[in-house]
C-alpha positions as CSV (number, residue, x, y, z in Angstrom):
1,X,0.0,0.0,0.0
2,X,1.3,3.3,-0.9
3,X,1.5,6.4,2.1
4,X,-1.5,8.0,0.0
5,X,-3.5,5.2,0.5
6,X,-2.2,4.9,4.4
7,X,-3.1,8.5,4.5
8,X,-6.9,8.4,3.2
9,X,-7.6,5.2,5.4
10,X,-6.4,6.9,8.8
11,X,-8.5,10.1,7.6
12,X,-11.3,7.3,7.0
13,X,-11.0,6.0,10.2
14,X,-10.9,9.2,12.2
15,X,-13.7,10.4,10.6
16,X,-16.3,7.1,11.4
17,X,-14.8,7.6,15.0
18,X,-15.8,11.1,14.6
19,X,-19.5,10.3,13.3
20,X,-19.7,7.7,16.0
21,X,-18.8,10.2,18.7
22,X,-21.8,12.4,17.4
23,X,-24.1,10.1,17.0
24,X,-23.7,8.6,21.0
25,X,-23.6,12.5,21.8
26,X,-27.3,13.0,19.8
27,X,-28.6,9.5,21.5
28,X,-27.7,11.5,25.0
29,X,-29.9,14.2,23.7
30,X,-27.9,16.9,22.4
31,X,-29.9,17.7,19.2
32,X,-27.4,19.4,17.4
33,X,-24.8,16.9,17.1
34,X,-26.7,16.2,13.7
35,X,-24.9,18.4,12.0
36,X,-21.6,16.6,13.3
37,X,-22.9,13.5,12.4
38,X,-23.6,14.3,9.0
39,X,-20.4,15.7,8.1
40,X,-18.2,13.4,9.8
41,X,-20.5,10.8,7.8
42,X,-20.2,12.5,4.8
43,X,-16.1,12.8,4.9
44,X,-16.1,9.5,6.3
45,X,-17.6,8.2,3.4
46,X,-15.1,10.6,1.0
47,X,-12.1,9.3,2.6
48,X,-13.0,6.0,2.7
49,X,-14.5,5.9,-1.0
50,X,-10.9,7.5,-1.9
51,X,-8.7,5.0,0.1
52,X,-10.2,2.5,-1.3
53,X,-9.6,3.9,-5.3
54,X,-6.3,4.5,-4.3
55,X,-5.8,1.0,-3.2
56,X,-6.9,-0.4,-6.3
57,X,-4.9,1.6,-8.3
58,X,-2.1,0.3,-6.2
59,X,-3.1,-3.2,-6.8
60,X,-3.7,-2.8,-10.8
61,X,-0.1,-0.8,-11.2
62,X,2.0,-4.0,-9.4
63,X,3.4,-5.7,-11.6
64,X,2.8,-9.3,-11.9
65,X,5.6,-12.0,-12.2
66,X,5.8,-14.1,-15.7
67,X,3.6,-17.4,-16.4
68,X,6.2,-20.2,-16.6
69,X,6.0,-21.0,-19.8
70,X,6.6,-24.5,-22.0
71,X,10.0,-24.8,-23.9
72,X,9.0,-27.5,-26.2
73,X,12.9,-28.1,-26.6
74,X,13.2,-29.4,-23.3
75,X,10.4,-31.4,-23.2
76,X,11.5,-33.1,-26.5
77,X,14.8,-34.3,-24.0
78,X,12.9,-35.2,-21.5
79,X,10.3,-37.8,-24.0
80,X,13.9,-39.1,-25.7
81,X,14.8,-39.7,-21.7
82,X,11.8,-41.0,-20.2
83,X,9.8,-42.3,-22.9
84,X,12.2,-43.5,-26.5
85,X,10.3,-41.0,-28.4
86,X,13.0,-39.5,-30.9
87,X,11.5,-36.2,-32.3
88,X,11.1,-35.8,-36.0
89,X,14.4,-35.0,-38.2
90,X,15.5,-31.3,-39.0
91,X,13.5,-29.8,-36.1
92,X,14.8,-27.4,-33.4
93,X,14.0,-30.2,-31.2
94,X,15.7,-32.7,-32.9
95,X,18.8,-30.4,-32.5
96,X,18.3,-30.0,-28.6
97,X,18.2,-33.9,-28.3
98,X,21.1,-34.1,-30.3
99,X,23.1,-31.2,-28.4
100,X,21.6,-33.1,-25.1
101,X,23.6,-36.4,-25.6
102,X,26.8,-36.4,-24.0
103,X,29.0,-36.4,-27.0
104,X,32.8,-38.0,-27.2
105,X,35.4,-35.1,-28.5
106,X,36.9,-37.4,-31.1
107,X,33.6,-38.3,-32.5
108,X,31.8,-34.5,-32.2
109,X,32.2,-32.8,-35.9
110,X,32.2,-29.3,-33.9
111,X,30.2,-27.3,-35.6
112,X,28.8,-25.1,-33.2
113,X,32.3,-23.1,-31.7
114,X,31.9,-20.0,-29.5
115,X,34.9,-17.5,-30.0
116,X,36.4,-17.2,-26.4
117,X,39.6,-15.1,-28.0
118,X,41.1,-12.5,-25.4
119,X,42.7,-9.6,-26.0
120,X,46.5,-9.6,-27.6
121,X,46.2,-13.1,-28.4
122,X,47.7,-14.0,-32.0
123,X,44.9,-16.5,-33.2
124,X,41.3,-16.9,-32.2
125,X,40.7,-19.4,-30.0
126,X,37.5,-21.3,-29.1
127,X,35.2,-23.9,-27.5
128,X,32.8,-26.2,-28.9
129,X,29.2,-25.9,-27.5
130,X,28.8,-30.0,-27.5
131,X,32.1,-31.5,-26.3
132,X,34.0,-28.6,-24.9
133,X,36.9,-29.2,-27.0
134,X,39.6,-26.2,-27.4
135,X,39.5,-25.0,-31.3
136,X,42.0,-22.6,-32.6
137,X,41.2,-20.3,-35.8
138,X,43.2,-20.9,-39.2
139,X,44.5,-18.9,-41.5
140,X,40.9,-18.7,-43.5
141,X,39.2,-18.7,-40.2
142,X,38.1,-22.3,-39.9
143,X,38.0,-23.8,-36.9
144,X,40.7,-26.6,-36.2
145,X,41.6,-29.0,-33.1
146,X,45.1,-27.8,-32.2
């Protein structure tokens, strides 16, 4: 709750305590504690009316966190896992099953090398996403085992 809101509810509040005070004053018999009761009822009813607005305005400007959403990728890993299914050929998820199985260096083609070159260094230098494996830059900017 914001201090605006804070602020209109204790206004709110003093002013039912205030049109409660006047109305136990005009049950004792003092006839013109109307008037006091029906304009602490009135601003009661102001404040509170306004309070409230304030809250909701609160509430509709917080934001709300994300829905989790689906990643069909890793649920196509997970069906290869659990279930055998092997997801049709050429599809992103074929290529997150693929890029899932634990993959022998000597065997990977590296295809998919991340440049990891630092500064000063004569050659590029890099990793392969699927086995790890250092790869250094040649002279035509392929990517070779040293």
């Amino acid at each position: 709750m914001s201090g605006e809101t804070k602020t209109f509810g204790t206004m709110a509040a003093i002013c039912w305590i205030i049109t409660v005070a006047a109305g136990v004053d005009m049950a004792f018999g003092n006839a013109s504690a109307i008037n006091g009761v029906v304009g602490a009822g009135v601003g009661a009813a102001g404040f509170t009316w306004g309070a409230w607005m304030m809250h909701r305005q609160d509430e509709l400007d917080r934001l709300r966190p994300a829905l989790p959403r689906a990643d069909p990728n890793r649920i196509a890993v997970l069906e290869r896992d659990l279930f055998g299914i092997q997801p049709e050929p050429g599809t992103p998820a074929a290529r997150a099953v693929a890029l899932a199985k634990p993959v022998d260096p000597a065997q990977c083609p590296h295809e998919d090398v991340v440049e990891v070159t630092e500064l000063g260094q004569a050659r590029a230098t890099g990793l392969c996403e699927r086995c790890g494996a250092g790869m250094v830059a040649d002279d035509n900017g392929d990517w070779q085992r040293p």
